[in-house]
Rosetta silent file (secondary structure, phi, psi, omega in degrees, C-alpha in Angstrom):
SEQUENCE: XXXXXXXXXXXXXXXXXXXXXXXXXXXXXXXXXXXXXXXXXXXXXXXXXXXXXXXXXXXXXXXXXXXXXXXXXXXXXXXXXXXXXXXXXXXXXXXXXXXXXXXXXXXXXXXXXXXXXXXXXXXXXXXXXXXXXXXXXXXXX
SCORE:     score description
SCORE:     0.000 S_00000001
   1 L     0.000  144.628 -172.872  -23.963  -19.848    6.699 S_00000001
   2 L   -67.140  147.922 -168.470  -21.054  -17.677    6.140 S_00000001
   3 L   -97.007  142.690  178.271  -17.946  -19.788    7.152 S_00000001
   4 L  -116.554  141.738  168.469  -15.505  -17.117    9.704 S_00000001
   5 L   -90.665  165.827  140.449  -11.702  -17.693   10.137 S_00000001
   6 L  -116.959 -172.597 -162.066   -9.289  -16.961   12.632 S_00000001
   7 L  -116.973   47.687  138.972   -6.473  -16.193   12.376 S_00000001
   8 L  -100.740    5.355  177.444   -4.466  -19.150   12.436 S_00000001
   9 L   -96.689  -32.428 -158.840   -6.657  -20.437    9.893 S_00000001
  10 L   -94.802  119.271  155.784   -5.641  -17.863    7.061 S_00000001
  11 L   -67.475  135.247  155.062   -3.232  -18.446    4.160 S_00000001
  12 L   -80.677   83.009  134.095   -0.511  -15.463    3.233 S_00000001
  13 L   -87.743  173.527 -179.251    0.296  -15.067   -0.164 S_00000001
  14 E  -125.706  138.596 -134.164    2.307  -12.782   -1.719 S_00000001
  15 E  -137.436  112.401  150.695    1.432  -10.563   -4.259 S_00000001
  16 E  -106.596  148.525 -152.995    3.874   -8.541   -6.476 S_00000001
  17 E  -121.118  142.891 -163.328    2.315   -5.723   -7.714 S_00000001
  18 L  -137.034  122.783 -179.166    4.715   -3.628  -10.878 S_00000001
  19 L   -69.562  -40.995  178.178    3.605    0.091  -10.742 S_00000001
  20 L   -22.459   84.066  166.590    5.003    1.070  -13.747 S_00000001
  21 L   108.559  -44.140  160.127    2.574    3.326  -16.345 S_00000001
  22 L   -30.453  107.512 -174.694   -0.428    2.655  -13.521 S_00000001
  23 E   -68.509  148.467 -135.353   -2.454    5.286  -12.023 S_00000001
  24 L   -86.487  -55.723 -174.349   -1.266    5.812   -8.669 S_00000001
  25 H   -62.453   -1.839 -162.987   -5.290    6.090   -6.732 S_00000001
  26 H  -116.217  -18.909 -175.807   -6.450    3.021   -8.734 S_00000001
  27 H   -87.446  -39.603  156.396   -3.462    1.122   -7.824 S_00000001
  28 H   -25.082  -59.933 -163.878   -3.410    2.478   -4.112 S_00000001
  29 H   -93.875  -10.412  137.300   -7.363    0.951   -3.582 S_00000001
  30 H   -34.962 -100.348  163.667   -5.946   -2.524   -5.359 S_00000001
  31 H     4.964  -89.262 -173.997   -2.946   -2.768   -2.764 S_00000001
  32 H   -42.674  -44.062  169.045   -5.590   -1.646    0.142 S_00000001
  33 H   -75.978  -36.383 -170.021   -8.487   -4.765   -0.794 S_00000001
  34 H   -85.918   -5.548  161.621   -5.652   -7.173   -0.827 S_00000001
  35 H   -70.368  -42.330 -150.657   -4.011   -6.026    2.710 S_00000001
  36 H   -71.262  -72.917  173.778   -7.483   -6.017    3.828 S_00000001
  37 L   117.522   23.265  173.128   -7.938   -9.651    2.200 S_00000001
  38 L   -63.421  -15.054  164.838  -11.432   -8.785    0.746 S_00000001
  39 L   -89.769   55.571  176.789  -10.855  -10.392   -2.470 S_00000001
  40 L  -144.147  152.236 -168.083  -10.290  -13.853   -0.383 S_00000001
  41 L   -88.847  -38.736  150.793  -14.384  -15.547   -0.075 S_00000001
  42 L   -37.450   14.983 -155.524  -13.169  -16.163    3.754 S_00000001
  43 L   -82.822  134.528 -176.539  -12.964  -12.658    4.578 S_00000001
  44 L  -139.207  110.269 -161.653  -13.762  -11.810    8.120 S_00000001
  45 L   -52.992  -51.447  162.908  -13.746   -8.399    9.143 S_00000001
  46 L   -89.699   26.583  174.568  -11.941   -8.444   12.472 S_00000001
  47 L  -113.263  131.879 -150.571   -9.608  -10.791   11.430 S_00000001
  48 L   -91.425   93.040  143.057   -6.483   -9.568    9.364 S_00000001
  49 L   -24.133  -22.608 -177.314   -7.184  -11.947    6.476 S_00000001
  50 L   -73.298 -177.489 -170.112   -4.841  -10.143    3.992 S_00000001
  51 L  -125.498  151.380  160.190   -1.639  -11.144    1.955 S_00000001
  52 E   -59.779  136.612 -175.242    1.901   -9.467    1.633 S_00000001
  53 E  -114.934  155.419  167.799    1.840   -6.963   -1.032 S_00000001
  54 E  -158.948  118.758  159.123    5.474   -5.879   -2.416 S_00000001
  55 E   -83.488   91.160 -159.560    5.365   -2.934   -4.932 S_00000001
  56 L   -75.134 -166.193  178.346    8.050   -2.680   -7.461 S_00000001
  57 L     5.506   82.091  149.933    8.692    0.874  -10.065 S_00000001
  58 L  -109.068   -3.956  151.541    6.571    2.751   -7.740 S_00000001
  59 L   -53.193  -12.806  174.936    8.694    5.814   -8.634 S_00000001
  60 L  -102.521   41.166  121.996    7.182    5.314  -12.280 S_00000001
  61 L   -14.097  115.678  173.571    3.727    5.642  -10.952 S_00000001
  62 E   -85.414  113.665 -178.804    1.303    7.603  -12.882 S_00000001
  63 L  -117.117  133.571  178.492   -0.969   10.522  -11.997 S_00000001
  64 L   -67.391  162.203  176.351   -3.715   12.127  -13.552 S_00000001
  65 L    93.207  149.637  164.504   -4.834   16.717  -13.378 S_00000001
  66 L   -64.241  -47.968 -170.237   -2.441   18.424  -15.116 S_00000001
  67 L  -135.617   39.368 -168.695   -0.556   20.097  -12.568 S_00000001
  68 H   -88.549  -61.691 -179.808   -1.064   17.645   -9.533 S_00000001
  69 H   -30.370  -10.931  162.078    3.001   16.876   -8.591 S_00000001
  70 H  -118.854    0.821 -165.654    3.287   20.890   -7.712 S_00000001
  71 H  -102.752  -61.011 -164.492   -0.432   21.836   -6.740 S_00000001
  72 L   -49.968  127.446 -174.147   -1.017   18.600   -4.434 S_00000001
  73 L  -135.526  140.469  141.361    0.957   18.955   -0.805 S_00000001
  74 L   -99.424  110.088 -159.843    1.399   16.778    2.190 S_00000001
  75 L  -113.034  176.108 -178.085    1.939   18.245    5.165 S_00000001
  76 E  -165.127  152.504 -162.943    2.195   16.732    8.372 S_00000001
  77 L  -138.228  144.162 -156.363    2.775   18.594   12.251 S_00000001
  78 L  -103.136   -0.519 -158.432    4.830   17.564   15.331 S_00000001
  79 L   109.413  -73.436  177.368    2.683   19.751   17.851 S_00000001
  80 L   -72.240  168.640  155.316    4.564   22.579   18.360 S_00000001
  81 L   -24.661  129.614  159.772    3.743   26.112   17.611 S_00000001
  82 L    41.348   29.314  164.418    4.790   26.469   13.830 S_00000001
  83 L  -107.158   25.430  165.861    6.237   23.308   13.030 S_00000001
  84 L   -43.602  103.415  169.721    3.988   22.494    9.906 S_00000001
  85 E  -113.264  166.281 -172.981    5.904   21.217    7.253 S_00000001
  86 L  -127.150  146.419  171.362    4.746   20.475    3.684 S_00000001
  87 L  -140.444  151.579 -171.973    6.067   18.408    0.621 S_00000001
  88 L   -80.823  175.170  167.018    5.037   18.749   -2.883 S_00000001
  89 H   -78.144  -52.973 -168.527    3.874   15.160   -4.181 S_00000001
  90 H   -60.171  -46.599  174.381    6.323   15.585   -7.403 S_00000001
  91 H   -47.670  -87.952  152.923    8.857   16.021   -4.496 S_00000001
  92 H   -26.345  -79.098  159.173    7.563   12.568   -2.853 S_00000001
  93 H   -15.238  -56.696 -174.026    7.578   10.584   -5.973 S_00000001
  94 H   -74.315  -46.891 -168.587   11.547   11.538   -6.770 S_00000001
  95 H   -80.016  -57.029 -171.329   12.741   11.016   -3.120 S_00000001
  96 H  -122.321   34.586  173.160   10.321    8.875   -1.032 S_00000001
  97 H   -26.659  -41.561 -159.350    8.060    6.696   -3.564 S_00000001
  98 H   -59.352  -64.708 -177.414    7.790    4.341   -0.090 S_00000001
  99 H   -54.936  -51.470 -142.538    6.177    6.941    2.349 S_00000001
 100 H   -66.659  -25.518 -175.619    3.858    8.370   -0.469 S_00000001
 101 H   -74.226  -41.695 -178.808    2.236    4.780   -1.035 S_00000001
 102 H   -70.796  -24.105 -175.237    2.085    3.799    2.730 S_00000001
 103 H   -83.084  -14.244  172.035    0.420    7.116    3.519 S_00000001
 104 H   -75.911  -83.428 -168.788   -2.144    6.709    0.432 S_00000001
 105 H   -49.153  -28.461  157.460   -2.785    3.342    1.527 S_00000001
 106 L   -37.427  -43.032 -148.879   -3.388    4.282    5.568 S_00000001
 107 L   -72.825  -35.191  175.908   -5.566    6.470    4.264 S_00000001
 108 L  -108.132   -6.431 -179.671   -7.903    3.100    3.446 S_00000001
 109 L   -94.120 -172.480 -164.244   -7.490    0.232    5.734 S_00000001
 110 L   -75.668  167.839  168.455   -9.371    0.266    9.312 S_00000001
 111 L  -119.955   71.923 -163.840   -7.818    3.149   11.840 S_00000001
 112 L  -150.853  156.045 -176.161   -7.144    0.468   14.403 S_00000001
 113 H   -20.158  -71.613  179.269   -4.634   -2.243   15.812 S_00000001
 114 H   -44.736  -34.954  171.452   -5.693   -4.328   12.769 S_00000001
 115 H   -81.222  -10.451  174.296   -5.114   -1.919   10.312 S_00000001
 116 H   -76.076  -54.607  170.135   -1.352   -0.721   11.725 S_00000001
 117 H   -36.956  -57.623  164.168   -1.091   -4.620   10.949 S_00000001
 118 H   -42.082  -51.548 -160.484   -2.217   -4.618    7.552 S_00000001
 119 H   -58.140  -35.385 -176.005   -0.209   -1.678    7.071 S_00000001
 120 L   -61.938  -22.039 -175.015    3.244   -3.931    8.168 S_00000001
 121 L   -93.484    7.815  176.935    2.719   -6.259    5.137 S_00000001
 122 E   -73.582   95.806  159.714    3.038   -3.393    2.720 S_00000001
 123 E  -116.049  124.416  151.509    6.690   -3.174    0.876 S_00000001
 124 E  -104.150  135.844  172.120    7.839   -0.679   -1.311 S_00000001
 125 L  -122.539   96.262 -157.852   10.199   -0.435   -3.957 S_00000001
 126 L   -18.194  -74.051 -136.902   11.100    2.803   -5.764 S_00000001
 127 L   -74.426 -128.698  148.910   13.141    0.543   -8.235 S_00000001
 128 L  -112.574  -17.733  144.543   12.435   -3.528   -9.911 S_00000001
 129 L   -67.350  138.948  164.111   13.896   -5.163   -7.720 S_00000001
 130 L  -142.706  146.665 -179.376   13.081   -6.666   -4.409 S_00000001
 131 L   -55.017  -14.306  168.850   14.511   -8.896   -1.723 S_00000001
 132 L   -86.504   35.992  170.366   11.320  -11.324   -1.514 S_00000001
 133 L   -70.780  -19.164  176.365   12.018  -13.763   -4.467 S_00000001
 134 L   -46.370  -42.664 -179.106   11.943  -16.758   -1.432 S_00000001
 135 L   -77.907  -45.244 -133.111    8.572  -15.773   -0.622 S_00000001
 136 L  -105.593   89.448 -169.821    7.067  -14.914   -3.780 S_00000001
 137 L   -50.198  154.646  172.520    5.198  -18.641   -5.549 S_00000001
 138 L  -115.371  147.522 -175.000    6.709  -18.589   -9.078 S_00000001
 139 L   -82.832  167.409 -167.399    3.639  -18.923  -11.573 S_00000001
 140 L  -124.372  100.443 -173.944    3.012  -21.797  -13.154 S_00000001
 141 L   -56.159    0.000    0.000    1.999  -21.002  -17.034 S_00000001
């Protein structure tokens, strides 16, 4: 029988993930199984089971098509009459590497309390640094 957790039962680790020369959708549905926590043999679907992810260089992110940073747009709308606005992806990458990953990554978890959860253990960081070395097991070669 399958064994199910709750979720006081589930181990957190934290996973840094370095973007750098990686295509951006392949890294995106990585990220998205480990928030989930589907690589863990405990996995229990309505329990959030996942680990902290923290994404370093995700401005050096890579994407495949030829001309997707100016053809590719996100747009998003407040409601009123004519307030659509749009951003190019190549735009996103240089400014806001953060949003473009959490909104990629939304895009794959559940679209429910539990998955606005997952979604909180997500950090990104445009640069190589980050503020989690406390958290973060150093490996042991």
């Amino acid at each position: 029988m399958t064994k199910m957790v709750n979720s006081a039962q589930v181990e957190r680790d934290w996973i840094v993930l370095d973007a750098e020369g990686k295509t951006f959708g392949r890294l995106v549905t990585e990220i998205a199984t480990y928030l989930r926590g589907k690589h863990k043999p405990y996995f229990t679907p309505h329990v959030d089971c996942g680990d902290h992810v923290i994404v370093i260089n995700a401005s050096k992110v890579k994407f495949t098509g030829a001309n997707k940073l100016d053809d590719k747009q996100y747009h998003r709308h407040s409601g009123y009459f004519g307030s659509v606005k749009s951003e190019k992806l190549g735009e996103l990458v240089e400014k806001n590497p953060e949003k473009l990953f959490k909104l990629a990554t939304r895009g794959m978890l559940p679209k429910t309390k539990l998955g606005r959860a997952m979604l909180k253990k997500l950090r990104v960081y445009a640069g190589g640094e980050h503020p989690h070395t406390a958290q973060v097991k150093a490996k042991d070669n």
